[in-house]
N, CA, C and O atoms as a GROMACS GRO file, in nm:
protein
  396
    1UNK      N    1   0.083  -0.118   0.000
    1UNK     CA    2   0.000   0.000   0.000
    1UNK      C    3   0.088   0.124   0.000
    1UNK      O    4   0.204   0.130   0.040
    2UNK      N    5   0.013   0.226  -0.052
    2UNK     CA    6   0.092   0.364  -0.036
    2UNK      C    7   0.114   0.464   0.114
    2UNK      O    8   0.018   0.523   0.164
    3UNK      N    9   0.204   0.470   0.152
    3UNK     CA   10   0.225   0.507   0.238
    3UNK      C   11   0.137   0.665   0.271
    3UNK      O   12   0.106   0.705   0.384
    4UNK      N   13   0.108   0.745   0.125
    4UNK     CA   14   0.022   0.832   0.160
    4UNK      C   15  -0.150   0.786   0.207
    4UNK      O   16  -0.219   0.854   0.284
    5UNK      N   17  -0.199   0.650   0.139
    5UNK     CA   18  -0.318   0.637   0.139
    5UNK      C   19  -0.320   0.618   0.306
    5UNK      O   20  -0.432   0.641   0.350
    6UNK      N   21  -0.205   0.575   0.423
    6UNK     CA   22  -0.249   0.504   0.493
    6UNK      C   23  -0.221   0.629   0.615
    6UNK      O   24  -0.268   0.626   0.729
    7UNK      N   25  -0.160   0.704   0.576
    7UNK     CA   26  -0.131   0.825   0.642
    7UNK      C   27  -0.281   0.915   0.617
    7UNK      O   28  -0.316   0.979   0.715
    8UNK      N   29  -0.350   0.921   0.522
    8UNK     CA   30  -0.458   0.956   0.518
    8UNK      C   31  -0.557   0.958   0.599
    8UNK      O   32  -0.617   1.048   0.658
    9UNK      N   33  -0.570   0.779   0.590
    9UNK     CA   34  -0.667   0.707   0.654
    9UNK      C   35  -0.656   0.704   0.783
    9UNK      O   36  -0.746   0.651   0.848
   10UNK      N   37  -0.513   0.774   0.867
   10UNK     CA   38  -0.485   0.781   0.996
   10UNK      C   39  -0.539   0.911   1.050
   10UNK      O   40  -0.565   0.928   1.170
   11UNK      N   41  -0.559   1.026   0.932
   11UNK     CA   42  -0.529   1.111   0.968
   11UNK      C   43  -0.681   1.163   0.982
   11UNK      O   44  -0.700   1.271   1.037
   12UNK      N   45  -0.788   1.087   0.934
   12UNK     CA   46  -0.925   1.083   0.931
   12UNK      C   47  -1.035   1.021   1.067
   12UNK      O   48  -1.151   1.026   1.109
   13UNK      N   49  -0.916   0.968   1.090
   13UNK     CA   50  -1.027   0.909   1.256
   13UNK      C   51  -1.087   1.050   1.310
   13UNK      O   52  -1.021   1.153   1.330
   14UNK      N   53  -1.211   1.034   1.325
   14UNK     CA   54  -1.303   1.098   1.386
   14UNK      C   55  -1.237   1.160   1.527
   14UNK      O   56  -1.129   1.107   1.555
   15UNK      N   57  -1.287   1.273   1.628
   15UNK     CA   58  -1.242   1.344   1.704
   15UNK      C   59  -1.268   1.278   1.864
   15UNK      O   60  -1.203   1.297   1.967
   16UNK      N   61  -1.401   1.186   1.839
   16UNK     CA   62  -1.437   1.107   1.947
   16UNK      C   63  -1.304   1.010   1.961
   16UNK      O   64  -1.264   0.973   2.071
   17UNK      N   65  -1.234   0.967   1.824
   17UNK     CA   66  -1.190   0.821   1.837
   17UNK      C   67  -1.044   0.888   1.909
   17UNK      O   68  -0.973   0.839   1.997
   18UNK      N   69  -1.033   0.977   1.859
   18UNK     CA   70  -0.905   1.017   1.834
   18UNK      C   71  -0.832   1.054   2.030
   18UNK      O   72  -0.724   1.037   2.087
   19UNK      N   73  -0.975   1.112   2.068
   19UNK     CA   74  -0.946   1.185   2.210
   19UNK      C   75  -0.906   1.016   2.320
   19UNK      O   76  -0.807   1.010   2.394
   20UNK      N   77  -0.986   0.925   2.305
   20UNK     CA   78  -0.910   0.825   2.391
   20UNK      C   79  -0.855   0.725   2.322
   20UNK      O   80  -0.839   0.614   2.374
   21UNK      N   81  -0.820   0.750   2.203
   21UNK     CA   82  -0.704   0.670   2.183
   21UNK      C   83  -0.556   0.767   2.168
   21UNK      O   84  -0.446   0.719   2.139
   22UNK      N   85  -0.576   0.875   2.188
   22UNK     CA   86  -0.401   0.937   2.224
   22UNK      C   87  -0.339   0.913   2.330
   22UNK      O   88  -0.219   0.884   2.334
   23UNK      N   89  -0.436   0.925   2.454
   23UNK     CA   90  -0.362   0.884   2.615
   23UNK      C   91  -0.384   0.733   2.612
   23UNK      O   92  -0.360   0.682   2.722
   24UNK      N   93  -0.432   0.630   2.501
   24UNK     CA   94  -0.401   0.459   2.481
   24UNK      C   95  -0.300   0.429   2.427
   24UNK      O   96  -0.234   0.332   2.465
   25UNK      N   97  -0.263   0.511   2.317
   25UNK     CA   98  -0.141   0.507   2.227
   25UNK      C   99   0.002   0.540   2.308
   25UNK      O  100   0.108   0.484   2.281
   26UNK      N  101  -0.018   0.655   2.424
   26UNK     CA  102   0.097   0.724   2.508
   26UNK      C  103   0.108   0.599   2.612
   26UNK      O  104   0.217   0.558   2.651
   27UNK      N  105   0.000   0.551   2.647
   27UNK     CA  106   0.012   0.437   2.751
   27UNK      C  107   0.104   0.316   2.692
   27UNK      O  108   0.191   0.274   2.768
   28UNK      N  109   0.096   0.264   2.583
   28UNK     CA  110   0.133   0.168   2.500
   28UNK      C  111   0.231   0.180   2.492
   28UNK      O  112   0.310   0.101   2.545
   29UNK      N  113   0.264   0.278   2.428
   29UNK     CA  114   0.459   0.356   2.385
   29UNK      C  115   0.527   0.342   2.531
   29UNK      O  116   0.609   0.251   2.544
   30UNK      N  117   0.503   0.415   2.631
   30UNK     CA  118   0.556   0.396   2.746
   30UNK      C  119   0.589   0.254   2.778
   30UNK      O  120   0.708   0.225   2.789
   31UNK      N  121   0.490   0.152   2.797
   31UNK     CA  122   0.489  -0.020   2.841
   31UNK      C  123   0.579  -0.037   2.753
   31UNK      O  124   0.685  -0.076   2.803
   32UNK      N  125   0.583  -0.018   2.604
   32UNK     CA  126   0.709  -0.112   2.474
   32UNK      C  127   0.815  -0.029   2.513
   32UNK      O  128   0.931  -0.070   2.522
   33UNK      N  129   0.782   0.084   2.537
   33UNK     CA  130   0.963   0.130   2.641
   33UNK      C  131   1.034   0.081   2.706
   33UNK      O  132   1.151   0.046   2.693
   34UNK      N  133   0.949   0.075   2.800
   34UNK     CA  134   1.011   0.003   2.970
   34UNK      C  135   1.068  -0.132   2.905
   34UNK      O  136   1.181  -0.180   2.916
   35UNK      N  137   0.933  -0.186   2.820
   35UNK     CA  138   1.008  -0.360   2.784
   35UNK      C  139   1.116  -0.366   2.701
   35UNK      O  140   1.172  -0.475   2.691
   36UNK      N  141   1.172  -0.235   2.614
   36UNK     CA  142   1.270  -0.279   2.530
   36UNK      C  143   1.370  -0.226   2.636
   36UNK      O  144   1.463  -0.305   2.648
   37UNK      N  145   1.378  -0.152   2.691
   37UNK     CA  146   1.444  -0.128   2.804
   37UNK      C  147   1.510  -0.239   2.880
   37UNK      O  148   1.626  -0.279   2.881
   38UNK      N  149   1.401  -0.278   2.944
   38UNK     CA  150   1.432  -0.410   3.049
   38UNK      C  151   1.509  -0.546   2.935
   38UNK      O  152   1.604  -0.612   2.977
   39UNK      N  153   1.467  -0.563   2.837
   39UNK     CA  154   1.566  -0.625   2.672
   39UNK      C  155   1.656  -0.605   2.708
   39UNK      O  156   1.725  -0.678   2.778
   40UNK      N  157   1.680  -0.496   2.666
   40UNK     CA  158   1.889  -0.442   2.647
   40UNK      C  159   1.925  -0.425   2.790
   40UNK      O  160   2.047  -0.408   2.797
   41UNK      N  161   1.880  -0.425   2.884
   41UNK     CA  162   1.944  -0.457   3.023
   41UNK      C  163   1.994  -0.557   3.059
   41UNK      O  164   2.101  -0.582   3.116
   42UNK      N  165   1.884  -0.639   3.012
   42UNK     CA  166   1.959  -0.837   3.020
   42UNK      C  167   1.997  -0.867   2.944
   42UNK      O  168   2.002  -0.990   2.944
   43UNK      N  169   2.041  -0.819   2.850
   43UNK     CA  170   2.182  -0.853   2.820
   43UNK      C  171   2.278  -0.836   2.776
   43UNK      O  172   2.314  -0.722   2.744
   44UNK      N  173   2.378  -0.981   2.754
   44UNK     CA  174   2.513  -0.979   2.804
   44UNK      C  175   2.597  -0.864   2.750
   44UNK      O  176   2.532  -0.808   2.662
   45UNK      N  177   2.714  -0.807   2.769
   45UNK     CA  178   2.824  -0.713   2.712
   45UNK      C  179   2.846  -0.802   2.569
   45UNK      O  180   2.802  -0.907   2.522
   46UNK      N  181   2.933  -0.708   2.532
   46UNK     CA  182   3.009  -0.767   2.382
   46UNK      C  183   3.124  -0.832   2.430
   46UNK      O  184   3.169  -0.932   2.375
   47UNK      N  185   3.189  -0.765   2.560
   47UNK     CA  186   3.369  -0.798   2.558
   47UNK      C  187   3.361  -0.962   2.660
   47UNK      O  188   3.451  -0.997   2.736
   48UNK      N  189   3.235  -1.040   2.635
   48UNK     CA  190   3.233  -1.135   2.664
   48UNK      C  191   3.324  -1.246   2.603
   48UNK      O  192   3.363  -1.334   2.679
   49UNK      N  193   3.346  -1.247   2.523
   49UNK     CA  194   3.436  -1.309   2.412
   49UNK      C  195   3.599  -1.325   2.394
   49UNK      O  196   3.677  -1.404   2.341
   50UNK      N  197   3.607  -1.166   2.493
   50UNK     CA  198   3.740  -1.175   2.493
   50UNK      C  199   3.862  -1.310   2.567
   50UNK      O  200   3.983  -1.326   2.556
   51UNK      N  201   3.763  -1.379   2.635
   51UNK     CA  202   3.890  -1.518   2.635
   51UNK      C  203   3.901  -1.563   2.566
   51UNK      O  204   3.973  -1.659   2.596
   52UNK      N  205   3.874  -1.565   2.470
   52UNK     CA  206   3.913  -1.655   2.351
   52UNK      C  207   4.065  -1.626   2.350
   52UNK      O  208   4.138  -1.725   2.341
   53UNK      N  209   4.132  -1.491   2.360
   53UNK     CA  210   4.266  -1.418   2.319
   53UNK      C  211   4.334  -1.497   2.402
   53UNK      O  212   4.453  -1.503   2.373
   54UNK      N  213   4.292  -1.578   2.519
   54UNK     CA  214   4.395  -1.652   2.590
   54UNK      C  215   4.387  -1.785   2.568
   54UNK      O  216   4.441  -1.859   2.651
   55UNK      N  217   4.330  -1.833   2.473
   55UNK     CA  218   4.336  -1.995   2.433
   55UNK      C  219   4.239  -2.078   2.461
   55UNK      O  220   4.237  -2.200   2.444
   56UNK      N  221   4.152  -2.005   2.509
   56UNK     CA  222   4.001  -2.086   2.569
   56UNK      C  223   3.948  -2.138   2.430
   56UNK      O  224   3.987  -2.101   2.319
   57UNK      N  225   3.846  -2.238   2.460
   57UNK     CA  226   3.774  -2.308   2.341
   57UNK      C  227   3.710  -2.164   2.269
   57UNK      O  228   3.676  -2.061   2.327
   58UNK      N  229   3.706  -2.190   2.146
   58UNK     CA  230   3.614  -2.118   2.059
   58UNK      C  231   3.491  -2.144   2.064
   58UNK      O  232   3.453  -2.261   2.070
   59UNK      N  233   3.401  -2.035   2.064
   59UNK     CA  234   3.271  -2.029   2.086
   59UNK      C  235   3.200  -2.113   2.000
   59UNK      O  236   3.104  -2.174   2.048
   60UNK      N  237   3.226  -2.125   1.894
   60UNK     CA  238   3.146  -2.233   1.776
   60UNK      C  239   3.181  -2.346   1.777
   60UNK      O  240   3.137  -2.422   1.691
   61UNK      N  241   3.296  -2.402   1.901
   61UNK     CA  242   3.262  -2.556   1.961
   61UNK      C  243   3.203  -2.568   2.057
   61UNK      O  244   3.210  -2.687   2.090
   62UNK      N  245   3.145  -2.510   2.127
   62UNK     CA  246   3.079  -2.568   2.205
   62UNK      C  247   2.922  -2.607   2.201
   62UNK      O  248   2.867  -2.564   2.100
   63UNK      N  249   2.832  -2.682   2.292
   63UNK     CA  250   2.686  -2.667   2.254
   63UNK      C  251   2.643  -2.558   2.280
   63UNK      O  252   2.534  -2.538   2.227
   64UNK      N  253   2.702  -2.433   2.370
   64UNK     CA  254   2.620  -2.310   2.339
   64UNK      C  255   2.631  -2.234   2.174
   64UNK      O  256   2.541  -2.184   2.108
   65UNK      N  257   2.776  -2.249   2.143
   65UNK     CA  258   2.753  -2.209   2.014
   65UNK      C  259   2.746  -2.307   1.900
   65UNK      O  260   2.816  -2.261   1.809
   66UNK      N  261   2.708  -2.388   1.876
   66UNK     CA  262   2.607  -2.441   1.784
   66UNK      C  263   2.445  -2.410   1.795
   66UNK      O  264   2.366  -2.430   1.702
   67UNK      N  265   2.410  -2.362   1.919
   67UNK     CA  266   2.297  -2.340   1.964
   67UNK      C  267   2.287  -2.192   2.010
   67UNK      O  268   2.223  -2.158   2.110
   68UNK      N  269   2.353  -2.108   1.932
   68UNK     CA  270   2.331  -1.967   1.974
   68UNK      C  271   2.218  -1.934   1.925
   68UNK      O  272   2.184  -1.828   1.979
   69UNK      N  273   2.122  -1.977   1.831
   69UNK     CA  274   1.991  -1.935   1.736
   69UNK      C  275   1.898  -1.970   1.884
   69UNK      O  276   1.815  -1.880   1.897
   70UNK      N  277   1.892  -2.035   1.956
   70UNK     CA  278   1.776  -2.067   2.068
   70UNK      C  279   1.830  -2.058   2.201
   70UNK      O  280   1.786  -2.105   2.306
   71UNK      N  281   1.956  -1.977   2.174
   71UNK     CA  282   2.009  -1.902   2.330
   71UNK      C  283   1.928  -1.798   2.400
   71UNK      O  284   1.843  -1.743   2.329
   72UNK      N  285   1.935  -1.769   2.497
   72UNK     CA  286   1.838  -1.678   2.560
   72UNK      C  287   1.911  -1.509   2.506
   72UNK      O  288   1.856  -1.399   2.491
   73UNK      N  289   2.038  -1.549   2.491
   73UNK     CA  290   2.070  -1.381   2.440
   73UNK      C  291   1.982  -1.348   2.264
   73UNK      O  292   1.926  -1.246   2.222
   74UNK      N  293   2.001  -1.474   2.204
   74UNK     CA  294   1.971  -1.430   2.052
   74UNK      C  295   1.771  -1.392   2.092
   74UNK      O  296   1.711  -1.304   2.030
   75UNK      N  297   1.705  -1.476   2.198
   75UNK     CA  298   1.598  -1.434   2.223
   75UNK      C  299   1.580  -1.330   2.245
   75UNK      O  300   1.482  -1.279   2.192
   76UNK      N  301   1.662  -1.255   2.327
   76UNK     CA  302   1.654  -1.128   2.397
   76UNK      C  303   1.671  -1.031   2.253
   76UNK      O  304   1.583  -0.959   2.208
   77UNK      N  305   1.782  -1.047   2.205
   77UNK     CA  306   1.829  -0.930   2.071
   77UNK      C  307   1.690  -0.969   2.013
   77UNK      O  308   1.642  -0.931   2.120
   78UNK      N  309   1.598  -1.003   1.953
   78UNK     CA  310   1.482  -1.028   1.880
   78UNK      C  311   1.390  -0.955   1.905
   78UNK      O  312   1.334  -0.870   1.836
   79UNK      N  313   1.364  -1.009   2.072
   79UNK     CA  314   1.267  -0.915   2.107
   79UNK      C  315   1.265  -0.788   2.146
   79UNK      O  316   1.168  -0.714   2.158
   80UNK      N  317   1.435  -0.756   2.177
   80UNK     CA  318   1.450  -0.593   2.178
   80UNK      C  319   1.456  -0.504   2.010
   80UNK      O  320   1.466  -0.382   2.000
   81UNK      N  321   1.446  -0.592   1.900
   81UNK     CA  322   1.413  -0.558   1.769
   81UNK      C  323   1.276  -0.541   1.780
   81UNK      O  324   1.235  -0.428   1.751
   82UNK      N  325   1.163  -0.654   1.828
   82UNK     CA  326   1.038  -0.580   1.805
   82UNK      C  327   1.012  -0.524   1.888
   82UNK      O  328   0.898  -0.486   1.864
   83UNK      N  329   1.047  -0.480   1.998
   83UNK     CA  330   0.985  -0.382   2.074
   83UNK      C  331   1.039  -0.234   2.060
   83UNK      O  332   0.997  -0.142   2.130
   84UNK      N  333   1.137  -0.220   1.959
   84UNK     CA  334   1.159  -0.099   1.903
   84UNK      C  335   1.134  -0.041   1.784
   84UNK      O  336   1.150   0.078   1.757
   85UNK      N  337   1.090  -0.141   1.700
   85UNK     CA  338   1.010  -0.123   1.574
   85UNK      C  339   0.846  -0.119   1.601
   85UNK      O  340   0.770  -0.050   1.532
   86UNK      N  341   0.805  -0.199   1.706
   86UNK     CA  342   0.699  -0.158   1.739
   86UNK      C  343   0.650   0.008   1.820
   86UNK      O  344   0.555   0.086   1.831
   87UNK      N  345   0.769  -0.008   1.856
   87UNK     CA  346   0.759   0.165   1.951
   87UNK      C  347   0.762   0.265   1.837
   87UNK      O  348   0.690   0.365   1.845
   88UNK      N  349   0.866   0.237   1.697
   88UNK     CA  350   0.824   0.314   1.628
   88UNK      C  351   0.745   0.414   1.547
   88UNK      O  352   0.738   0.536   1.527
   89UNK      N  353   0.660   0.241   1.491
   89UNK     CA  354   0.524   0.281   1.467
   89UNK      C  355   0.429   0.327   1.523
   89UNK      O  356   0.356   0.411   1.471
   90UNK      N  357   0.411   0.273   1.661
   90UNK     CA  358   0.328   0.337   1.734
   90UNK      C  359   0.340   0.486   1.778
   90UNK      O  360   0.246   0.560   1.810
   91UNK      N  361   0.524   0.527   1.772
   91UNK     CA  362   0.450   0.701   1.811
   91UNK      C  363   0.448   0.776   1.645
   91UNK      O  364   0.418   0.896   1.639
   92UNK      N  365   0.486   0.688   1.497
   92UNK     CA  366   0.458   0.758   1.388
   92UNK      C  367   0.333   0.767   1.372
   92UNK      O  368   0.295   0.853   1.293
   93UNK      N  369   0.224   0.677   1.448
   93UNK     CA  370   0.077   0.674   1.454
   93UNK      C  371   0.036   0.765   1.514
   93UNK      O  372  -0.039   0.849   1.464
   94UNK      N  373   0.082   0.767   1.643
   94UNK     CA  374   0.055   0.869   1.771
   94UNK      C  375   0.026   1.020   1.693
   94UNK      O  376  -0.070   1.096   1.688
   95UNK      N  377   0.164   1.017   1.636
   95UNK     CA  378   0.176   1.193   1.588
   95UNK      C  379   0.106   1.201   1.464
   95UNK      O  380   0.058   1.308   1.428
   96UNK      N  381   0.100   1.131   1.418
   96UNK     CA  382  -0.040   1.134   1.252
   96UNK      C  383  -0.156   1.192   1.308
   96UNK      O  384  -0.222   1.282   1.259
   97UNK      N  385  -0.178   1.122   1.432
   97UNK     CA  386  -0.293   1.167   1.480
   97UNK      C  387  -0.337   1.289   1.535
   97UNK      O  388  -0.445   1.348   1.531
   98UNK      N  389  -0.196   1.321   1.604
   98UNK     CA  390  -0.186   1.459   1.693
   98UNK      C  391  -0.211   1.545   1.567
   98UNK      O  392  -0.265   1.651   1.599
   99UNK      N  393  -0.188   1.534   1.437
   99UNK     CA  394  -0.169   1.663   1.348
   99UNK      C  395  -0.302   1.746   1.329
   99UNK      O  396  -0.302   1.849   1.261
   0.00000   0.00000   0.00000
C-alpha cells in the first residue's frame, strides 16, 4: 500500500476516536519502552568473548555455540528488535494523529 493512502486514513479518525485513543497510544509507547528497556538490560556485554585471546575453546565448539539461534541472548536481541520497531510505529501513529 501507499504510504500516503495510509497516512490519510490515519489522519481521518473521527475526534471522538481520536481523544481516547491518544492517552491509549501514550500508555502503549511507554509499556514497549520500559520492555525494550528491560531487553537491552539483560543482556550480556560484547567484551564477553574476549577469552578466547587466551586460548580458551572457541565459541562455535561448544553446545552453546552451535545453539546460539535458541540461546536466551539471541531471544533477547529479537525481542528488543520488536519492541523498538513496534515503539516506532506506534508514536509515527501517535503523531499522525496529533496533526
Amino acid at each position: 500500500m501507499n504510504l500516503v493512502y495510509i497516512t490519510a486514513a490515519i489522519a481521518t479518525i473521527p475526534n471522538e476516536i481520536s481523544r481516547w485513543l491518544e492517552p491509549l497510544l501514550m500508555f502503549v509507547m511507554a509499556l514497549v519502552g520500559v520492555a525494550a528497556i528491560v531487553c537491552i538490560l539483560m543482556q550480556k556485554g560484547t567484551n564477553d568473548n574476549i577469552g578466547s585471546l587466551g586460548g580458551s575453546e572457541r565459541e562455535t565448539d561448544t553446545y552453546a555455540g552451535k545453539n546460539k539461534s535458541r540461546s536466551r541472548e539471541s531471544i533477547l536481541k529479537k525481542l528488543t528488535i520488536v519492541f523498538l520497531v513496534l515503539l516506532l510505529v506506534i508514536s509515527v501513529v501517535y503523531f499522525i494523529i496529533l496533526q
